[in-house]
C-alpha positions as CSV (number, residue, x, y, z in Angstrom):
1,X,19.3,19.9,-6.3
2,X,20.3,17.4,-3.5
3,X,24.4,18.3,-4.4
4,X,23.8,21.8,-4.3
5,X,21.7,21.7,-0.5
6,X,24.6,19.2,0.7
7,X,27.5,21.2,-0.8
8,X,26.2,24.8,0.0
9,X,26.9,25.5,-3.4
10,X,24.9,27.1,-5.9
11,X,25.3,25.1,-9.3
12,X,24.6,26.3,-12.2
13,X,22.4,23.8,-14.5
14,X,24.9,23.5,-17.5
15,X,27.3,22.2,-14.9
16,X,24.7,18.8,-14.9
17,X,23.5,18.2,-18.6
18,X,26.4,15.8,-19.3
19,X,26.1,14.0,-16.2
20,X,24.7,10.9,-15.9
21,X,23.0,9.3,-13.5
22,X,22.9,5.8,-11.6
23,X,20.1,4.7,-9.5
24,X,21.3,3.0,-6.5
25,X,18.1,0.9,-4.5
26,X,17.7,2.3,-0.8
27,X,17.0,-1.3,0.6
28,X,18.8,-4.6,-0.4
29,X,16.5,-6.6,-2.7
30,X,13.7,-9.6,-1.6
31,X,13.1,-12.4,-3.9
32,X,10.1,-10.6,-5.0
33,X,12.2,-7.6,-6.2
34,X,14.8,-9.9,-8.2
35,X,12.1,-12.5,-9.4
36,X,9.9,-9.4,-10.8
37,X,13.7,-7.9,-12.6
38,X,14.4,-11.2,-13.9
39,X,10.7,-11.4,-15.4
40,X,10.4,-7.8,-16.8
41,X,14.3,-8.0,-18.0
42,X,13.5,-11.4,-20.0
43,X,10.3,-10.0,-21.3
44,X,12.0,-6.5,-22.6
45,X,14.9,-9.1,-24.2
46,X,12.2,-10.9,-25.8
47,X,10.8,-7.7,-27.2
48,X,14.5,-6.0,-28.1
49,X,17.2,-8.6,-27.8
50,X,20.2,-7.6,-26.1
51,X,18.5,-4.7,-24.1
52,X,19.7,-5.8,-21.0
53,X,23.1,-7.5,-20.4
54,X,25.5,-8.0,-18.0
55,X,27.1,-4.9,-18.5
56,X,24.3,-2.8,-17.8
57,X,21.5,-4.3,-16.0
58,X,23.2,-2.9,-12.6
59,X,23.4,0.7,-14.1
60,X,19.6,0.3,-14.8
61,X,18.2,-0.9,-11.4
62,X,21.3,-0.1,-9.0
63,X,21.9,-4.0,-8.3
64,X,25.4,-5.4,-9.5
65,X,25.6,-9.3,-9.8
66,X,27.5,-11.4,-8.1
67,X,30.7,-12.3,-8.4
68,X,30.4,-15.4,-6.7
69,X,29.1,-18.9,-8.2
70,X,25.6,-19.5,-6.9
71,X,25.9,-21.9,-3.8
72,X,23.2,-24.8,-3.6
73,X,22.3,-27.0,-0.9
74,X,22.0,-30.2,-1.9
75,X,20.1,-31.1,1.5
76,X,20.7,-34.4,2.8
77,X,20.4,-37.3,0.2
78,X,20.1,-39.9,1.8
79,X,16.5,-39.1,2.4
């Protein structure tokens, strides 16, 4: 519906069937939107391992990883 108001276009609904689509989050994720994916992802893994991967987490909640390693601040040390 959205393509067809932004394209002027009236498509016709075999024209979508095979289509499929991605959802893409509106707002960039909080630690309490990535803490509650990471829980719900391990749980569902537990439940039906291999559900969710790396290959298609992103295309199930619209966030890719990174493809950086994970920086950590080791603070100072010397206490």
């Amino acid at each position: 519906m959205a393509r067809c108001l932004e394209d002027k276009h009236p498509y016709l609904r075999n024209q979508f069937y095979s289509i499929k689509p991605k959802w893409q989050p509106v707002f960039e994720p909080d630690v309490a939107t990535l803490s509650g994916i990471g829980d719900a992802s391990i749980k569902i893994n537990q439940a039906i391992p291999g559900f969710f991967g790396k290959d298609n987490l992103s295309d199930l909640t619209g966030f890719n990883a990174s493809e950086n390693p994970p920086e950590i601040d080791k603070g100072d040390l010397n206490g």
